[in-house]
C-alpha positions in Angstrom: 0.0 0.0 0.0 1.4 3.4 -1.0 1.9 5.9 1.8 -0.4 8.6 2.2 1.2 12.2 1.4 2.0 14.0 4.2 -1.6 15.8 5.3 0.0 19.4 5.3 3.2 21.7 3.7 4.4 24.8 4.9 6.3 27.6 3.3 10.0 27.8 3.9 12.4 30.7 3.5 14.5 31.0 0.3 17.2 30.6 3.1 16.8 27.3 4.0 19.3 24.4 3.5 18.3 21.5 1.5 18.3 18.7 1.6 15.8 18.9 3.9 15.3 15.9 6.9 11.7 15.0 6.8 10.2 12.4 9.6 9.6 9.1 8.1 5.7 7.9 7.6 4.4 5.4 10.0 5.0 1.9 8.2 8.2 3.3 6.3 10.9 0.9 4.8 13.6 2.1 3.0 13.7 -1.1 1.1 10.0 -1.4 0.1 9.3 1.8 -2.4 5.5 1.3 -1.8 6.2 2.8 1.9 7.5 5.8 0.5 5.8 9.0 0.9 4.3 10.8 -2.5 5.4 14.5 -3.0 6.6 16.4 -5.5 10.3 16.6 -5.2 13.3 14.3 -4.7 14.2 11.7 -1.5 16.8 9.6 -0.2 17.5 7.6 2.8 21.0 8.5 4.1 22.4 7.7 7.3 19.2 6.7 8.3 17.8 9.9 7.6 14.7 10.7 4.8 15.7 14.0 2.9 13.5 15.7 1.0 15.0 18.3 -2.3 12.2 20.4 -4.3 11.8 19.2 -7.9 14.1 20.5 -10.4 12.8 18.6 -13.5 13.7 21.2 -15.8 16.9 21.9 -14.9 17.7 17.6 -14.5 17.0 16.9 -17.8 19.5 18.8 -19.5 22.1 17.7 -16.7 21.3 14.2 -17.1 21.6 14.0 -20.9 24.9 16.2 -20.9 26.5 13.6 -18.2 25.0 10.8 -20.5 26.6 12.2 -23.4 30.1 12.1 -21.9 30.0 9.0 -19.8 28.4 7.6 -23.5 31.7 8.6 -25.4 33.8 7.8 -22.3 33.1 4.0 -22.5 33.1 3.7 -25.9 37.1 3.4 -25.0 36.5 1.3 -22.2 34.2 -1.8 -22.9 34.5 -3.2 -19.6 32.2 -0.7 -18.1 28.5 -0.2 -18.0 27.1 3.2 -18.5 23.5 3.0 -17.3 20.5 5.9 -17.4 18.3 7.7 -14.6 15.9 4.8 -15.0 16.1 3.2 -11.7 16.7 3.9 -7.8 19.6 2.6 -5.7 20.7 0.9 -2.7 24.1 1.5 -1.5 24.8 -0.5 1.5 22.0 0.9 4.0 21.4 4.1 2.4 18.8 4.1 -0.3 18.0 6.4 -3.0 15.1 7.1 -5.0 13.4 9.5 -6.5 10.7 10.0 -9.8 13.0 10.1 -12.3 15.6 7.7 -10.7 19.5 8.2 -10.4 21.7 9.9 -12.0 23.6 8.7 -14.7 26.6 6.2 -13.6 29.3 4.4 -15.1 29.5 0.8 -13.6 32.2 -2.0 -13.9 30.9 -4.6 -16.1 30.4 -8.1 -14.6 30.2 -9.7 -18.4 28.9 -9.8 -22.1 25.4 -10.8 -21.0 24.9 -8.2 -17.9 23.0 -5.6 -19.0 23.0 -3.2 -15.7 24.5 -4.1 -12.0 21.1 -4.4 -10.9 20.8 -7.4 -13.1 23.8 -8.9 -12.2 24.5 -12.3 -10.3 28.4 -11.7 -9.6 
């Protein structure tokens, strides 16, 4: 069951500092995405911590397909990497990270031919 948005938002200053540490939703699991909350904007669990960042759609798109673009021509030289998309969230040890329009791009070693992302891969 997907968790319920949180029932009110409050203006901030332009000052403030992001990320922002929000208090996790009753029922939360970093490892079960359903647990999440649903707002506009990005999260990640860090340090066992939930941080919010506004969204910043516009400006991500043209980042992620510049970074693409180089990390594209980058392994063209070096075949035993994997250069994946901002398709998909991460876990990294105990800090998980997810967000609508996933991760950024990354370069990963390759574990073989027939490995298409790490995600996928049984080594």
């Amino acid at each position: 069951m997907a968790a319920e948005p949180y029932s009110e938002t409050i203006p901030v200053p332009a000052s403030v500092r992001f990320p922002v540490e929000l208090e996790p939703p009753e029922g939360f699991r970093p490892e079960e995405p359903a647990s999440w909350p649903r707002i506009d904007g990005r999260l990640e669990w860090v340090g066992g911590r939930l941080l919010y960042m506004p969204p910043c759609g516009w400006i991500q798109q043209g980042v992620s397909v510049s970074v693409v673009t180089v990390l594209g021509q980058w392994q063209e030289e070096r075949p035993d990497f994997f250069v994946g998309g901002n398709e998909a969230g991460m876990i990294l040890g105990a800090d998980v990270r997810r967000r609508p329009s996933g991760t950024s791009p990354t370069a990963w070693p390759s574990c073989g031919s027939s490995c298409r992302s790490r995600a996928t891969c049984s080594s």
